[in-house]
C-alpha positions in Angstrom: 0.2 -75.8 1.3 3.2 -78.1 0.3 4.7 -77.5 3.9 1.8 -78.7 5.9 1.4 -82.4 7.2 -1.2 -84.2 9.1 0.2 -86.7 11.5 -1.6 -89.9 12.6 -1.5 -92.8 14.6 -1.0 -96.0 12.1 -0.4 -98.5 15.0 0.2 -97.8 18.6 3.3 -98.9 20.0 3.5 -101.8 21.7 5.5 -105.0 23.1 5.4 -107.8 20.0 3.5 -104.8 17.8 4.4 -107.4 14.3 3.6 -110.6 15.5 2.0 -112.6 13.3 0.0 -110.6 10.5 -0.7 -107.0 11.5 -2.1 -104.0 9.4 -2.1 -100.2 10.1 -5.2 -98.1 10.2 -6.4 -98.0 6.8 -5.9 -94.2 6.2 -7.6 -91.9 3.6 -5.2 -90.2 1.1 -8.4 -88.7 -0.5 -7.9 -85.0 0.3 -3.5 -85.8 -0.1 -1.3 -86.3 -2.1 1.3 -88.6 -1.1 1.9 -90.5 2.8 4.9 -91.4 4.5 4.8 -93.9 6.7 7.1 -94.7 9.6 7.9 -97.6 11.5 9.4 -97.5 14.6 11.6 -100.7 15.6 12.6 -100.1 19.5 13.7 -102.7 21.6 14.2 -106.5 19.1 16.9 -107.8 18.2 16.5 -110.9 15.9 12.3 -109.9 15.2 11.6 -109.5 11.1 8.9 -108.6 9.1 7.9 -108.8 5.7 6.3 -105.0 4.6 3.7 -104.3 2.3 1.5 -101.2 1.1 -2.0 -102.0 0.3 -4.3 -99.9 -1.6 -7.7 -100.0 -0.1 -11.1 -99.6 -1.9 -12.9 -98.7 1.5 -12.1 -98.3 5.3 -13.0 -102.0 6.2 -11.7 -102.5 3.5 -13.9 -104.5 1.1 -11.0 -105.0 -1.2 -7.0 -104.4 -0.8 -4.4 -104.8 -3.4 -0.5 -104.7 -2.8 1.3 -101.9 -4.6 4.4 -100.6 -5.3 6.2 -97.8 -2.8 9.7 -96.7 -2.0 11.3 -97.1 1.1 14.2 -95.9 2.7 15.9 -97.7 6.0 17.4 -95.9 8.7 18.9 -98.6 10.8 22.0 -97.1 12.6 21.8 -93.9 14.6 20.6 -91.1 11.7 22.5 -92.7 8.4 20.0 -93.0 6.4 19.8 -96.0 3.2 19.2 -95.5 -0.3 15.4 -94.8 -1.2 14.8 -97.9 -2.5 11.6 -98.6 -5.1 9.9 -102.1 -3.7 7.3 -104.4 -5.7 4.5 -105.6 -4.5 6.0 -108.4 -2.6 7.0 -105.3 -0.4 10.8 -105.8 1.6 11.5 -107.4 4.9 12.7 -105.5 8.0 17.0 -106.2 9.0 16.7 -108.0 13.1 18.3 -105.3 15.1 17.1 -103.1 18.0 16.2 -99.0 17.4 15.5 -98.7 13.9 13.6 -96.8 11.2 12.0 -97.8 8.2 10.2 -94.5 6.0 7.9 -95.8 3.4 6.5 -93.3 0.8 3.3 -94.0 -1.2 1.8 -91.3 -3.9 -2.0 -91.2 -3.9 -1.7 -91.7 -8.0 0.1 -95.1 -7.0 -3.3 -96.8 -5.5 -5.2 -99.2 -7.5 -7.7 -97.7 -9.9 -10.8 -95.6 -7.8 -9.1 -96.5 -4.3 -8.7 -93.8 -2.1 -7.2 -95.4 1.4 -3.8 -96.9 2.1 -2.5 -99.4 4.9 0.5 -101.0 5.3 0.4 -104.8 6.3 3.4 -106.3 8.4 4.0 -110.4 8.4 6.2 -111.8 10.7 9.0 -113.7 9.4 11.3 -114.0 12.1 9.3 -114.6 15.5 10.9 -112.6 18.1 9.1 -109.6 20.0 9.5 -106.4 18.8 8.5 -103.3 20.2 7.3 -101.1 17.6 5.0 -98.9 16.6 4.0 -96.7 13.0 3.3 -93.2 12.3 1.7 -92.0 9.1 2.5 -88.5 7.9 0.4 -87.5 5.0 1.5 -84.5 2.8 0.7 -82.2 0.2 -3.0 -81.5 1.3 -5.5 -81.0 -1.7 -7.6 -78.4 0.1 -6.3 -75.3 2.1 -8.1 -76.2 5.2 -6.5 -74.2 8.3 -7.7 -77.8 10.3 -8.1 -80.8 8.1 -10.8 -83.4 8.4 -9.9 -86.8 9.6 -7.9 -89.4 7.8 -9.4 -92.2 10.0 -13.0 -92.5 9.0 
């Protein structure tokens, strides 16, 4: 069970993908344990943004409430940064082309009967980015040989 993942798309990528305010899918971590997210910088080089996690009450969502994650960046070739614990005021991306940013968020972490996660991106420096984010979730709850939808 501990080996399988369920991949999905958190935001398409896209020319200028974190301009402005932008926010993943809101995904359910319900029948999971933990989700990695992944954000893909491509082609930027002086574009920023400020990351968050939100724990989300609902898929709209009704209510959302920063909370703490780790991350870890991976901003030259495959050398990988320190896992890194971040508050709620999240951490902000380095400017730079081709770049990786894995952000880890346990299912006990969300805020009290939550049961969906989203990440929220603010722009700090405005420069297009091409970007886009994957969300792996992990650990399934159930053993289900095909796993129902995150994205509800």
């Amino acid at each position: 069970m501990e080996g399988y993942t369920h991949l999905v798309k958190g935001l398409d990528p896209i020319a200028d993908a974190f301009a402005g305010t932008v926010y993943s899918d809101v995904i359910s971590l319900k029948a999971h344990e933990e989700i990695e997210f992944v954000i893909y910088k491509g082609v930027g080089t002086t574009g920023t943004s400020t990351v968050t996690v939100e724990s989300c009450d609902d898929t709209t969502p009704s209510t959302s409430t920063a909370i703490v994650f780790r991350y870890q960046a991976i901003t030259s070739g495959d050398t990988h940064g320190a896992m890194t614990a971040a508050t709620t005021a999240g951490f902000t991306t380095t400017a730079g082309s081709s770049q990786l940013y894995k952000i880890v968020v346990k299912a006990s972490d969300l805020s009290s009967d939550d049961g969906y996660v989203r990440l929220k991106m603010v722009e700090v420096a405005n420069d297009p980015v091409l970007g886009g984010v994957l969300a792996i979730l992990r650990k399934p709850r159930y053993d289900d040989a095909v796993q129902a939808t995150a994205i509800v």
